[in-house]
N, C-alpha and C positions, 0 to 999 in steps of 0.2 A: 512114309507119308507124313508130313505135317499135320502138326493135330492144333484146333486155332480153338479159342472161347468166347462168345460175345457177351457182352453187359450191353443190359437194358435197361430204362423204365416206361417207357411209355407202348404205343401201338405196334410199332415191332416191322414194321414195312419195308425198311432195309435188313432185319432178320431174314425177313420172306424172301428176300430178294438174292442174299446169299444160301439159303435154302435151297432156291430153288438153282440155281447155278452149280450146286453139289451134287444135285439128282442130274442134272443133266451134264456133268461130266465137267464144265466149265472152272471149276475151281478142283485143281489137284491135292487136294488138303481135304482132314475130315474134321467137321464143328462135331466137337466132342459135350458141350457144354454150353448153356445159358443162364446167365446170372442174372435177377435184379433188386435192385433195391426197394421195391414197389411191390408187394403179392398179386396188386388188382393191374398190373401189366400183361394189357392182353399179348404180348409179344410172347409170354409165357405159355400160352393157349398154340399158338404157333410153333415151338417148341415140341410141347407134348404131342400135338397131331403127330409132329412129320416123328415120333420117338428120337426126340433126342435129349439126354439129362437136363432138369433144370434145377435151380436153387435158388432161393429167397432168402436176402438177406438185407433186412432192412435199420436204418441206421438211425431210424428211433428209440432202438435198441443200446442206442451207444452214448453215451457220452459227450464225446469229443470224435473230430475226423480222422485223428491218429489210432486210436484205440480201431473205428470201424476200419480202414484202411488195411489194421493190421490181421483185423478178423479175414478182410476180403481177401487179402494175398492168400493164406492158411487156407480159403473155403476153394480159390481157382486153381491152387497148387494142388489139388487131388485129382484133376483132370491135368496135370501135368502139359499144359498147352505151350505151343510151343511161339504160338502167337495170342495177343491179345486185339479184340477187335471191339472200339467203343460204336454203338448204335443206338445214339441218342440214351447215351447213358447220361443221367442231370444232375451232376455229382461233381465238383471242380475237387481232382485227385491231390495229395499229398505230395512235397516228393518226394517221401523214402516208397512210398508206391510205385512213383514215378519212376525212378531210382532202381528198384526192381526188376520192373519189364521194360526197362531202358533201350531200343534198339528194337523191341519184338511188339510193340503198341502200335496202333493204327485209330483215325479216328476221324469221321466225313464231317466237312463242317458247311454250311447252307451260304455261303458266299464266298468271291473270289479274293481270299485270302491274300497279301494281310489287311484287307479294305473288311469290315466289320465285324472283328469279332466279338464273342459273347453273343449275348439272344439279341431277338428283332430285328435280324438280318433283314428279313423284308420291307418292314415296315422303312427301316432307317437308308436302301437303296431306292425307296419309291418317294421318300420324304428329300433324297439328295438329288434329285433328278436323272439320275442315274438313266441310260438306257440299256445297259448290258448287267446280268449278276450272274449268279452261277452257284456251284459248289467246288470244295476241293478238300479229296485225300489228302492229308499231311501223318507224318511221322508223330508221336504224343512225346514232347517234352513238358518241362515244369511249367513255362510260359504258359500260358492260359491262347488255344490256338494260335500258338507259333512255331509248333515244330514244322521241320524242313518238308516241304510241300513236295508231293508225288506228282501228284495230273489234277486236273481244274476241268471243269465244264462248262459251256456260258452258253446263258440264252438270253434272249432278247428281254428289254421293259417294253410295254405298249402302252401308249397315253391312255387307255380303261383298264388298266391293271389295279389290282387293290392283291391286300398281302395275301388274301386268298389265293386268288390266281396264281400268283406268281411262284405261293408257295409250291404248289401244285407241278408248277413245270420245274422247277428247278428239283424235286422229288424223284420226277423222270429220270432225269440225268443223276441223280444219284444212285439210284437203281442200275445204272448202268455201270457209275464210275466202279464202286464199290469193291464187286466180284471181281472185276479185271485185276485191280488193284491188290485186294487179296490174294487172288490167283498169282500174280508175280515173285507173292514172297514165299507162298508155296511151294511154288517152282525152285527157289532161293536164289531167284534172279532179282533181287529190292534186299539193297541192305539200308542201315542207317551206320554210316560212316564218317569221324568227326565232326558233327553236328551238320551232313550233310546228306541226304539221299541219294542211291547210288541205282544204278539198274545197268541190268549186265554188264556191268568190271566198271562203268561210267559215271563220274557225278551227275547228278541234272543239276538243269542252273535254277537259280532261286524262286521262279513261278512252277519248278516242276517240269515234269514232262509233256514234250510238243512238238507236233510233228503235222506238215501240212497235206499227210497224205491221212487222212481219219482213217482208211481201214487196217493200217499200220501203226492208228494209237489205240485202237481199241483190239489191237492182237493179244 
């Protein structure tokens, strides 16, 4: 069985969310491990309920982002993960980090990629008139959200939207993307392959995986 680790620092609600996909069978892989760079990250509190190890390590501690980085590998390499799973980790990685877990990284990002990345997705899809945003799984390369995209979700803008709102439903869909996603590479049917994302023996093409039957993308 695949053994995957997540980094955190903040609320922890896609933790929850693959948590709770574990207990209920949906991810064939076991989260061995939660890290964050935060102590007061209640994703940590989530963690401990369901018993599952956690770690704090925080990088006020440090220096420089080489020096923590280097700590961070040395602290996830005792859980021996065979995946690494970012969850609103707020931390822009190295890349001998990067470099590292090259291939075995994963990490959700709050818009339909490559349309805004970095923070204030919301705000900056509601400021462009945007009527459609989303999320999307992608592969963690050095680029700063540009690794090769898995699956996307998209929901609607509505003229009384504010970043709240929006936050909110595009959340949902994260919660959904997430475990699936995970689960694939579990299975060790998702690789990343010459700077491409692959799922069973296939490249997907550059928006990721898509398929107009939904209960055949969300298998």
């Amino acid at each position: 069985m695949m053994r995957f680790a997540v980094l955190v620092s903040g609320n922890g609600s896609n933790l929850q969310a693959l948590m709770d996909a574990c207990a209920a069978g949906r991810i064939q892989g076991e989260l061995v491990g939660v890290l964050s760079n935060r102590p007061d990250a209640f994703a940590l509190e989530r963690a401990k309920a369901a018993g599952i190890a956690t770690q704090v390590l925080s990088n006020q501690a440090f220096s420089d982002r080489d020096s923590y980085d280097a700590a961070l590998i040395q602290a996830l390499e005792t859980w021996q993960p065979d995946l690494l799973v970012m969850a609103g980790f707020m931390r822009i990685l190295t890349p001998a980090f990067v470099q590292h877990f090259a291939g075995r990284m994963l990490n959700i990002h709050p818009s339909l990629l490559p349309k805004y990345q970095g923070v204030k997705t919301h705000a900056r899809a509601i400021a462009a008139g945007d009527t459609v945003h989303g999320a999307t799984v992608h592969f963690v390369t050095e680029e700063l959200d540009g690794g090769p995209i898995v699956l996307q979700a998209r929901v609607p803008i509505f003229p009384e939207d504010d970043e709240s709102s929006l936050a909110e439903r595009v959340l949902s869909q994260e919660h959904q993307l997430y475990p699936l996603v995970v689960n694939w590479f579990c299975q060790q049917r998702l690789r990343m392959q010459d700077g491409q994302a692959w799922l069973d023996g296939q490249p997907l093409p550059a928006l990721g995986y898509a398929s107009d039957d939904e209960d055949l993308a969300l298998s």
